[in-house]
N, C-alpha and C positions, 0 to 999 in steps of 0.2 A: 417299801420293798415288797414286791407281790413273791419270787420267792426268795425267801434270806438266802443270802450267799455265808458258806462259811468261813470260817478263820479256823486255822491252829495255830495255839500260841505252845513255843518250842519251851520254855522255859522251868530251870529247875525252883527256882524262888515262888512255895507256893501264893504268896501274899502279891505277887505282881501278875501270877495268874488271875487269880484274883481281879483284880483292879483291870487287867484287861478286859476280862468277862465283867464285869460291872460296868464296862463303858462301853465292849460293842454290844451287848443283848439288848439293852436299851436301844439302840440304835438301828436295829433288826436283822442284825447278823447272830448267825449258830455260830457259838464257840465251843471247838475241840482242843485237848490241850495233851501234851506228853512234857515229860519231864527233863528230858536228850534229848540230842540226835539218834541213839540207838533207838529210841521207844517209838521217835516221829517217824523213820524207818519201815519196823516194825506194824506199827500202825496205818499209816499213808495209802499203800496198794488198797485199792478199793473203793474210797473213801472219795466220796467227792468233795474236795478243798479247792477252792479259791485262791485263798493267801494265808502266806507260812506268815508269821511273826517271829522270827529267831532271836534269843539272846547269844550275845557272843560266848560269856565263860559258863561253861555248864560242864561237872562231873561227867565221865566216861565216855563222851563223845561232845566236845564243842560245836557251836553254833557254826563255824566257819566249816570246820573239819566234814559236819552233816553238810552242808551248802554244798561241798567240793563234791562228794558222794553222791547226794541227788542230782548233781548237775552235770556226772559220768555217768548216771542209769542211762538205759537204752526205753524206759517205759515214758509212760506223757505223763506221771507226774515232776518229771526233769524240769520242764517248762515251769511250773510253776512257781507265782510271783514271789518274792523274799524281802520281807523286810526285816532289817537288822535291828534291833536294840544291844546297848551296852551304855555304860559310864566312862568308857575310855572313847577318846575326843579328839586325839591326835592322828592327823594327817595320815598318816602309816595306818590307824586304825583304818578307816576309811577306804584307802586302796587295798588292804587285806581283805576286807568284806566283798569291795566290788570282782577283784580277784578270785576271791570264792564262787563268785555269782550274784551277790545280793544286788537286787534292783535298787535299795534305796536304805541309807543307813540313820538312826533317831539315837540321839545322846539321851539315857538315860536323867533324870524322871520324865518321860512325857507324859503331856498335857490330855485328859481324856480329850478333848478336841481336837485335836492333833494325832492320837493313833483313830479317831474316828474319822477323820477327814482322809488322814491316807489309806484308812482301809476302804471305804466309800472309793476313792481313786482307784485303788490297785484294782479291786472287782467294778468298776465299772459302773456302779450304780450313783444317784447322785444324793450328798450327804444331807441329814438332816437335821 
């Protein structure tokens, strides 16, 4: 990747931040990370991001809750691609996220190959 493309990873579980940035650095993506929705918020304006990674249950601002929020701003990071993490796997999950906005939703544990291939997808570059 000539320039890495970034990631923010939305999530409060610092141990699966973790494990995300352990599988996209190596990969050649910058990973930025908040611990909300409020913080991703907060943070975001500015900021040049590629692709959200959101987990869905997250303390004072949920993953859905931030997704609906970004996806009523009037700014261009509105646009920006969303992919959902969680451990819940039913159907109704699934259409709540898209509902939200999420382009694309991952059951919880994924596979470093697997959040690297779709992050590779969602930015455009090709995986390696």
């Amino acid at each position: 990747m000539a320039t890495p493309k970034t990631v923010m990873v939305i999530e409060d579980a610092s141990l699966v931040r973790l494990y995300c940035r352990s599988a996209l650095e190596p990969a050649g993506f910058r990973v930025l990370e908040a611990l909300n929705g409020i913080e991703a918020l907060e943070k975001l304006p500015g900021l040049a991001v590629d692709l959200l990674i959101v987990d869905v249950n997250m303390p004072q601002m949920d993953g859905l809750s931030f997704l609906r929020k970004l996806r009523q701003s009037a700014s261009s990071i509105a646009a920006l691609p969303a992919l959902v993490t969680s451990t819940e796997s039913r159907e109704a999950d699934f259409a709540a996220a898209r509902a939200a906005g999420a382009n694309y939703y991952l059951v919880k544990p994924v596979a470093r190959e697997q959040l690297v291939l779709f992050a590779a997808m969602f930015c455009g570059v090709p995986p390696q």
